[in-house]
OpenMM code with the backbone's topology and positions (N, CA, C; nanometers):
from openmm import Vec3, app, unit

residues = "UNK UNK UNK UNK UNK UNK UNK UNK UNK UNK UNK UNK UNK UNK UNK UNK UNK UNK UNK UNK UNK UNK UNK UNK UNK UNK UNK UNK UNK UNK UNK UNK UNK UNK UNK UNK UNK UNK UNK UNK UNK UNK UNK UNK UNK UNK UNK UNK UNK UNK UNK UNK UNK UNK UNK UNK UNK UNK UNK UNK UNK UNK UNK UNK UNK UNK UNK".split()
positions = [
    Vec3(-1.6973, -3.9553, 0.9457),
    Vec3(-1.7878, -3.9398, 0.8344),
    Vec3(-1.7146, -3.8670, 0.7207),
    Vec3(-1.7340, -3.9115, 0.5944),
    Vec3(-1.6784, -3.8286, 0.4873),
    Vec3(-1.7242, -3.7531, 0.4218),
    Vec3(-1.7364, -3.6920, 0.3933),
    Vec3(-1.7901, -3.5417, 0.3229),
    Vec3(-1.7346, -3.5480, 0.2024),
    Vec3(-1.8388, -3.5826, 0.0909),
    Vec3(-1.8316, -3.5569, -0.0535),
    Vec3(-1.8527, -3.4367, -0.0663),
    Vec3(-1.8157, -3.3719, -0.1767),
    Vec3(-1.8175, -3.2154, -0.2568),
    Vec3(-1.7509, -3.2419, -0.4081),
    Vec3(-1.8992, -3.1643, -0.4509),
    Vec3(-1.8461, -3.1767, -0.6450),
    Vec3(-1.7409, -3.0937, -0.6465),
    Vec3(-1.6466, -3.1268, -0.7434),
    Vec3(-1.5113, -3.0537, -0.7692),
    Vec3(-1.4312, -3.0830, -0.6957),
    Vec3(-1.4434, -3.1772, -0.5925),
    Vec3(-1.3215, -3.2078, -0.5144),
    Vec3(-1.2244, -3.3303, -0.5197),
    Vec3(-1.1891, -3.3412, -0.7192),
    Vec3(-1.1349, -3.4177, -0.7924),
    Vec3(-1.0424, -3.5341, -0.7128),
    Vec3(-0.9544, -3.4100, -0.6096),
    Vec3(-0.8384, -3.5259, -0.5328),
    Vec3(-0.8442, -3.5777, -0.4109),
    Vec3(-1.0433, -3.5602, -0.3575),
    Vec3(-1.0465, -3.6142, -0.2408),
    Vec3(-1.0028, -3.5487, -0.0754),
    Vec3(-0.9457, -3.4422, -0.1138),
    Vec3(-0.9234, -3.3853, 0.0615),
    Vec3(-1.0144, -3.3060, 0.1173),
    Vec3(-1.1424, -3.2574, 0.0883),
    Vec3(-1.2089, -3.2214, 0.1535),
    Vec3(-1.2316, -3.1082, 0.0926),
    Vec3(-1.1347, -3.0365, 0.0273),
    Vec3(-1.1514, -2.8839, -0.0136),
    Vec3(-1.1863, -2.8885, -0.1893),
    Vec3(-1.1999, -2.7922, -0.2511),
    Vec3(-1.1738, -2.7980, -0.3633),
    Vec3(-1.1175, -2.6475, -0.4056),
    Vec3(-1.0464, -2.6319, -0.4573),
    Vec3(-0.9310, -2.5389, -0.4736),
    Vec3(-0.8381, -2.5873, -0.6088),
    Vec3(-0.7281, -2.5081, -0.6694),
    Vec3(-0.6368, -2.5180, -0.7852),
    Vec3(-0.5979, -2.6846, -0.7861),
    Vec3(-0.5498, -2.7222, -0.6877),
    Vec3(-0.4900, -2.8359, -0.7197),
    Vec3(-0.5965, -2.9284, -0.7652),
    Vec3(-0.7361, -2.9545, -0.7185),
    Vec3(-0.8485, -2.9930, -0.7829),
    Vec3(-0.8588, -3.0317, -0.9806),
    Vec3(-0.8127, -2.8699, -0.9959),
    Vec3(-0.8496, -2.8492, -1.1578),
    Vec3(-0.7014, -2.8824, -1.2042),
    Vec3(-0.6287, -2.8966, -1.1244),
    Vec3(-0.4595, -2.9799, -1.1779),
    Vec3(-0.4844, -3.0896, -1.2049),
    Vec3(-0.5540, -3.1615, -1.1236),
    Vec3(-0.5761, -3.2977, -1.1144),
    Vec3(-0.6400, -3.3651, -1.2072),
    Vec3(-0.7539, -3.2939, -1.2369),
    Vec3(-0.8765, -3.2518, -1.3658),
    Vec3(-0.7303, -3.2944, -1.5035),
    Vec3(-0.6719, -3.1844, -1.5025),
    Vec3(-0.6239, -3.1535, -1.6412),
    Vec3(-0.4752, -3.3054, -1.6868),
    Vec3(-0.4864, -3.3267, -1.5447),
    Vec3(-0.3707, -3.4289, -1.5050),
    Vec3(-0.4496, -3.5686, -1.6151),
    Vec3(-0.5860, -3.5773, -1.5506),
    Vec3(-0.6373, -3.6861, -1.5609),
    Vec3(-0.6692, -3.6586, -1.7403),
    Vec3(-0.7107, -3.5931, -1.7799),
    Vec3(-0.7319, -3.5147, -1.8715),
    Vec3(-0.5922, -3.5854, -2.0094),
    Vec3(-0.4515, -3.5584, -1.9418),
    Vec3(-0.3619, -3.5984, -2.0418),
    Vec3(-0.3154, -3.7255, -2.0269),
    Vec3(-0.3830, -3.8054, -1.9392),
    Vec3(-0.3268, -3.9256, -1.9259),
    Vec3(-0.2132, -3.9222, -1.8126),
    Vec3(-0.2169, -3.8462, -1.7574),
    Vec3(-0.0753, -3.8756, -1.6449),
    Vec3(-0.1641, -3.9061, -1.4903),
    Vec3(-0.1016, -3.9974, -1.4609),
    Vec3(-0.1087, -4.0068, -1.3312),
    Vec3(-0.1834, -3.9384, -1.2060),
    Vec3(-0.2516, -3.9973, -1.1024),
    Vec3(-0.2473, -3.8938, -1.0326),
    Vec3(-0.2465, -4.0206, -0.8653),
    Vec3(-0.2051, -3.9230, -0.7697),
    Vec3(-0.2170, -4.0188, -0.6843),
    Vec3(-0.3733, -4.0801, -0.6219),
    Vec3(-0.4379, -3.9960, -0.5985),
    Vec3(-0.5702, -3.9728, -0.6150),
    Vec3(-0.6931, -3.9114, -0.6620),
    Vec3(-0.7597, -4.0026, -0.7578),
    Vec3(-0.8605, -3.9132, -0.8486),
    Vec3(-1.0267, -3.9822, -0.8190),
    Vec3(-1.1186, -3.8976, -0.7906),
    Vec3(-1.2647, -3.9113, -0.7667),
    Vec3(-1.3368, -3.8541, -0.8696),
    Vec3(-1.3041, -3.9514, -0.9679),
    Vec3(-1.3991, -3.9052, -1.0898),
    Vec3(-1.5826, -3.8885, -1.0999),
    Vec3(-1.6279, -3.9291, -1.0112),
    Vec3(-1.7524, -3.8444, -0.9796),
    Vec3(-1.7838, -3.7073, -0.9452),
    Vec3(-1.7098, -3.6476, -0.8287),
    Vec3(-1.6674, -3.5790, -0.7692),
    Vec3(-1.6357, -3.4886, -0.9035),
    Vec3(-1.5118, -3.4895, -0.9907),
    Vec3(-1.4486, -3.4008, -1.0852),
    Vec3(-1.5314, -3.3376, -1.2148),
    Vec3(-1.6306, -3.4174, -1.2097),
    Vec3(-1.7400, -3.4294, -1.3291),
    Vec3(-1.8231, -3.2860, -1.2844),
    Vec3(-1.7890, -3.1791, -1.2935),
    Vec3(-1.8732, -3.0593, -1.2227),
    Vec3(-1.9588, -2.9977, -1.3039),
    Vec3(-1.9572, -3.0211, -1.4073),
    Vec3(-2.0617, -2.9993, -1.5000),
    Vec3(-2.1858, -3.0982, -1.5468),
    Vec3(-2.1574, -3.2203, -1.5019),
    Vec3(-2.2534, -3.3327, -1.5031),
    Vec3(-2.3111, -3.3799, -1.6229),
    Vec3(-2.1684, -3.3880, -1.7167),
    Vec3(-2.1957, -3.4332, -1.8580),
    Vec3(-2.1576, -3.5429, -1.8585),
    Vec3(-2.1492, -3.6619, -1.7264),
    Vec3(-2.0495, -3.7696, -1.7308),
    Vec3(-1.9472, -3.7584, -1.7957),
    Vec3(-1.8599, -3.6845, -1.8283),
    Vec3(-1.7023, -3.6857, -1.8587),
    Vec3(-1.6860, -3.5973, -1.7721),
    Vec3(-1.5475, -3.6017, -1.7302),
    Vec3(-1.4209, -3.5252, -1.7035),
    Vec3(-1.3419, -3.4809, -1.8005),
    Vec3(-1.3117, -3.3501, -1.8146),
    Vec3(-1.2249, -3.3393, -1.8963),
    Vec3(-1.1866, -3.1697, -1.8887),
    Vec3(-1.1503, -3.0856, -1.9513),
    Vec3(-1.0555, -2.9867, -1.9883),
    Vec3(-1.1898, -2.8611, -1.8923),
    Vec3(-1.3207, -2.8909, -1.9639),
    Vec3(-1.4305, -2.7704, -1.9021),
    Vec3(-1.4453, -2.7886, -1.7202),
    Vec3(-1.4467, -2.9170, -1.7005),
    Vec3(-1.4749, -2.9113, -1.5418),
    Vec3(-1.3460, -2.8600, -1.5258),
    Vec3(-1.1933, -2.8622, -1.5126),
    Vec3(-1.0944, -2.7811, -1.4918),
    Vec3(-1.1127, -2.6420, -1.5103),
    Vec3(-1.1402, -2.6103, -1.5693),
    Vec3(-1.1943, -2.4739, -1.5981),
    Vec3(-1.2971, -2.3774, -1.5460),
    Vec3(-1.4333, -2.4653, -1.4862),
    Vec3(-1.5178, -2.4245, -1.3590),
    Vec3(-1.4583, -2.4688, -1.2504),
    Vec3(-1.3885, -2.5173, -1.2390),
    Vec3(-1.3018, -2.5391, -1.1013),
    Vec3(-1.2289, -2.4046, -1.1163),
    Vec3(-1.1547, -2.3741, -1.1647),
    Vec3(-1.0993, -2.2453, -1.1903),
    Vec3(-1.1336, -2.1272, -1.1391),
    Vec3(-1.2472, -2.1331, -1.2264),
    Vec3(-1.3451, -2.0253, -1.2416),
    Vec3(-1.4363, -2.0200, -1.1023),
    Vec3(-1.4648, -2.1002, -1.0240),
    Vec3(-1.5335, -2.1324, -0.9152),
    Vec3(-1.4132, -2.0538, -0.8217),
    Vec3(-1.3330, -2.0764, -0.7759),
    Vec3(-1.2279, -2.0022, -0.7175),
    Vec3(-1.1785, -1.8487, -0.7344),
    Vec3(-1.2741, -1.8356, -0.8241),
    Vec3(-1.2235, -1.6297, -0.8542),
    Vec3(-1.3793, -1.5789, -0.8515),
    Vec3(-1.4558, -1.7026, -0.8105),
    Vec3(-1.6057, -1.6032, -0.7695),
    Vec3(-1.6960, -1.6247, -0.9320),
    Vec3(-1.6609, -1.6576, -1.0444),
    Vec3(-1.7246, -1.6796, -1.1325),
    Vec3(-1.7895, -1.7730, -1.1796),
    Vec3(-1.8308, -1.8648, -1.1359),
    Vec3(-1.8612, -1.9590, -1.1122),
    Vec3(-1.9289, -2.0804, -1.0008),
    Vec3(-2.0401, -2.0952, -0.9793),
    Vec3(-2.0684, -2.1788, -0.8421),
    Vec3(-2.1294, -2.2890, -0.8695),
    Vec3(-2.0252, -2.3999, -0.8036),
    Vec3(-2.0636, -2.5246, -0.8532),
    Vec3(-2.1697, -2.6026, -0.7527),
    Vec3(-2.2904, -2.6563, -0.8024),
    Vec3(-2.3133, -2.6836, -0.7504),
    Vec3(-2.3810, -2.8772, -0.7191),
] * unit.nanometer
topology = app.Topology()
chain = topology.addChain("A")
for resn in residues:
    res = topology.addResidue(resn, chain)
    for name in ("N", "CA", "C"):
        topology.addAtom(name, app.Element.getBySymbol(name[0]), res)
């Protein structure tokens, strides 16, 4: 069974830094090996972009809870 979680941009189960890398990755146009743009959208403005990297961030130092 797979286990979705908002913010968990690159799909492994966790969401953590490399998450909001991935975010900012997708963000400049580069590449990524795997991206779950539903998932990355953590603010639920239908885009991805620079702010969900940033509550991903911020979610990881306790300031933030995504839910």
């Amino acid at each position: 069974m797979t286990r979705f979680i908002k913010g968990d941009a690159d799909g492994d189960g966790d969401v953590n830094i490399i998450d909001a890398t991935c975010v900012q990755r997708h963000e400049a146009g580069i590449a990524t090996t795997s991206f779950f743009q539903p998932l990355a959208d953590v603010d639920g403005d239908s885009e991805v972009n620079v702010i969900d990297a940033t509550l991903i961030q911020r979610s990881k130092v306790g300031l933030y809870t995504i839910e």
